[in-house]
TIBAMI-541436 format. One record per residue (C-alpha): residue in one letter; x, y, z. Coordinates in steps of 0.05 Angstrom, whole numbers, plus 5000, padded with zeros to 4 digits. Layout:
AXYZ
...
This chain:
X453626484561
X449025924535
X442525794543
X442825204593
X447025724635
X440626194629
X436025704649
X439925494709
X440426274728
X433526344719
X430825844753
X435225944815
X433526554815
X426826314822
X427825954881
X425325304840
X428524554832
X429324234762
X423023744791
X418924414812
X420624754743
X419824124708
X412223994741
X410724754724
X411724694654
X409424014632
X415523784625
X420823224658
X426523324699
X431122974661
X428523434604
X430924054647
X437723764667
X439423594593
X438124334581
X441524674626
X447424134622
X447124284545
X446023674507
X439623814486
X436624514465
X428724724488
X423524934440
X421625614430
X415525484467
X418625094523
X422725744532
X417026134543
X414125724601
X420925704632
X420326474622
X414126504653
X415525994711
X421726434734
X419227104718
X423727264677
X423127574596
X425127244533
X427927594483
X431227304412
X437027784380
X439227734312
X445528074295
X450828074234
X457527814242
X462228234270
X457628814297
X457128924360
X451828524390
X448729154438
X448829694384
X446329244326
X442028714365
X435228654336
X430728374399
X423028104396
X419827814447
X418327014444
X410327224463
X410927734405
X412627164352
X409026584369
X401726924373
């Protein structure tokens, strides 16, 4: 699942339109379609106003190759790294 995907999800879930999510985070709507279409990939910090726009959590996992993502996943929150 990528991250355009996740933004989509999110902001449906949110009830929102790419122009309502756009307006909420300073951004464009264009910006938001080439996103979620994938052609283009948000900032960290763009990420965390879409997080807080939709109510919804960002989280960044690292993992090594090979192990198993849930077991090995090493999650921060966005908030957590950019202070």
């Amino acid at each position: 699942m990528g991250v355009g995907y996740v933004i989509l999800k999110a902001r449906a879930s949110a009830g929102l339109t790419q122009d309502e999510l756009a307006r909420k985070i300073g951004s464009s709507q264009a910006a938001i379609a080439r996103w979620e279409g994938g052609s283009q990939m948000p900032s960290v910090r763009s990420l965390l106003k879409i997080a807080d726009a939709t109510g919804f959590e960002l989280a960044i996992g690292l993992h090594q190759p090979g192990e198993s993502h849930s077991k090995f996943a090493v999650l921060e929150t966005v908030s957590a790294l950019t202070r």
